[in-house]
N, C-alpha and C positions, 0 to 999 in steps of 0.2 A: 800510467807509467810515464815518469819526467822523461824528454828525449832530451831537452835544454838543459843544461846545468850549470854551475859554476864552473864548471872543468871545461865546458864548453866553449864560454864565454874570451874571447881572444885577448883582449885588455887583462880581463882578471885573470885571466888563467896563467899569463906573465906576472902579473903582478901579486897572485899569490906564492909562485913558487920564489920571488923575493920575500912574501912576508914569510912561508915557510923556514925558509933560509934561516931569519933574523927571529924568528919566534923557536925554533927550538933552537937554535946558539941559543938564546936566552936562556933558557931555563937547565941547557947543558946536556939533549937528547941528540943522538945520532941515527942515520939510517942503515940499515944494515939488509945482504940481501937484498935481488932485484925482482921485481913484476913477469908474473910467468908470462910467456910467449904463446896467450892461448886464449883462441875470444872470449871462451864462457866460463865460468868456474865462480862457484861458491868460496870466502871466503872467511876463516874463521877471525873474529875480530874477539880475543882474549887473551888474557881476562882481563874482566869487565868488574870495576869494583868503584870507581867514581865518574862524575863526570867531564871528568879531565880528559877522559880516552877520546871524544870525541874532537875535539880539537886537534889532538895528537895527532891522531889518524888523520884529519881532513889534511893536516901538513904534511906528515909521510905522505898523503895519497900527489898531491902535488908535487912533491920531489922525484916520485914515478912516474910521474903522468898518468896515473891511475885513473879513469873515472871510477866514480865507487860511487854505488847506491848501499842504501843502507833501509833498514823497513824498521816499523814502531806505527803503535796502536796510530786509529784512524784519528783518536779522540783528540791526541796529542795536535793533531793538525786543525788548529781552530783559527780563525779570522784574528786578528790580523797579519797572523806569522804564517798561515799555510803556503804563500807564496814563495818565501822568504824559504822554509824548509823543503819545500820541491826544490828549490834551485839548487839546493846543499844537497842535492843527494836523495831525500828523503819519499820514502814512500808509504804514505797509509794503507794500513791492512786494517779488511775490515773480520774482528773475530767471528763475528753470526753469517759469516758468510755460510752457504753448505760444504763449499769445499775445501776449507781449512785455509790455515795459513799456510798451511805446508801446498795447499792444490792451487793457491793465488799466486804464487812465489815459482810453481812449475810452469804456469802461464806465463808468465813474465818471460823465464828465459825460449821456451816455445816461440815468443813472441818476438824477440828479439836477435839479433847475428850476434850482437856481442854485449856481455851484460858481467861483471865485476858485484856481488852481490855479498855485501861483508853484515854476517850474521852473530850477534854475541852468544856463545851457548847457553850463557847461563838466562838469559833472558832479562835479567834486570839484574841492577849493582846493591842490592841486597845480597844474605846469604843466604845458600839454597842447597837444597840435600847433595843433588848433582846435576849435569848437565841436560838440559833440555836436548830432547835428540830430531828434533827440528831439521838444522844445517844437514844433520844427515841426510834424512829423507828427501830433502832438498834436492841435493845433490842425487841421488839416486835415481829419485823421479824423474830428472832433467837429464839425467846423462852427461851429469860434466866432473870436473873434479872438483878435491877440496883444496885450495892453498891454504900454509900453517900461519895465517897472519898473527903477530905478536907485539905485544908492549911490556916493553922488561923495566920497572920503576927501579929497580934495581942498579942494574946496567946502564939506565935511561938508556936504551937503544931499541929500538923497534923493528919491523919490517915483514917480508914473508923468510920461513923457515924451508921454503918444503912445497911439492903437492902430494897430495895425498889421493890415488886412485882408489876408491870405496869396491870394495866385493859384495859386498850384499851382508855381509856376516857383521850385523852390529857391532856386537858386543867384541869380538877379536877386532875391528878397525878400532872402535875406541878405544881399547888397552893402547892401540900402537899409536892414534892420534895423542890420548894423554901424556903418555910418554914423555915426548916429545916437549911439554910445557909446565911438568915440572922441575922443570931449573929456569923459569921463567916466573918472576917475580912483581904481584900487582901491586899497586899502590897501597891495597889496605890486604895483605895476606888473613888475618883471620875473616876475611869476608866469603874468597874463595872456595869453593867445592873441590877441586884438588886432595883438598886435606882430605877429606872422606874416601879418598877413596883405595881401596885395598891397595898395597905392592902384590906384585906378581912373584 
């Protein structure tokens, strides 16, 4: 687990939330919504449909002072960039592990006083039937909440929504989490999972 980060980092960590600044002016995104008051908590980083979110989000996480880890396959972390993506945040999961990624990801925050963990539901920026329920479990395992992180292509505005304390009861928290992000608008809508899934 990265303890160093970018966010860390006192020169950059100034001099990103200047590039912040100047890289969404650019493009015409705003921040919306502020960073819960809470050391540990899962958050959801959706949707997820190119990879532009990553950027976005590294800039919203700088205008909060967020540090934000973020986790992706072990494989993705290969020489000569795995130093380069620990520093961003990034954390290799290893699949074959035995206790899942969901039991590595409860380690982590076990492991940690304070830990910002922004997980995409859908798991990759393809299209997928529905949400991976990963995050949740996440969250449940560890005992922390979920914040409603969001990127509106729409709006271009972004931010946290919300936390979201988990009962136990899957399928009723997700009705009430999806809710919530369909009036939230990704980059490429028919890539989304959203669309499948029933009204109430």
């Amino acid at each position: 687990m990265p303890r160093f980060t970018i966010f860390d980092t006192p020169f950059i960590s100034i001099v990103g939330r200047l590039w912040a600044r100047v890289f969404l002016g650019l493009i015409g995104w705003k921040k919306e919504g502020e960073l819960p008051d809470i050391p540990k908590f899962v958050m959801i980083a959706a949707p997820h449909t190119t990879n532009w979110d990553l950027p976005v989000m590294l800039a919203l996480g700088f205008l909060m002072r967020a540090k934000l880890f973020w986790m992706t396959k072990e494989s993705v972390f290969r020489w000569p960039f795995r130093g380069f993506l620990v520093w961003l945040g990034g954390i290799p999961i290893d699949r074959s592990k035995p206790n899942g990624v969901v039991g590595q990801c409860v380690d982590l925050f076990t492991q940690r006083e304070q830990l910002i963990l922004a997980v995409p539901p859908e798991g990759t920026r393809k299209k997928v039937r529905a949400w991976k329920s990963g995050f949740y479990h996440i969250a449940v395992g560890a005992g922390v909440p979920i914040a409603l992180g969001y990127l509106d292509y729409k709006r271009r505005r972004g931010g946290v929504g919300g936390v979201f304390y988990p009962t136990g009861d899957y399928e009723k928290d997700l009705r009430e989490i999806q809710a919530f992000y369909r009036n939230v608008t990704p980059k490429y809508p028919e890539l989304t999972s959203l669309n499948d899934i029933p009204e109430e």
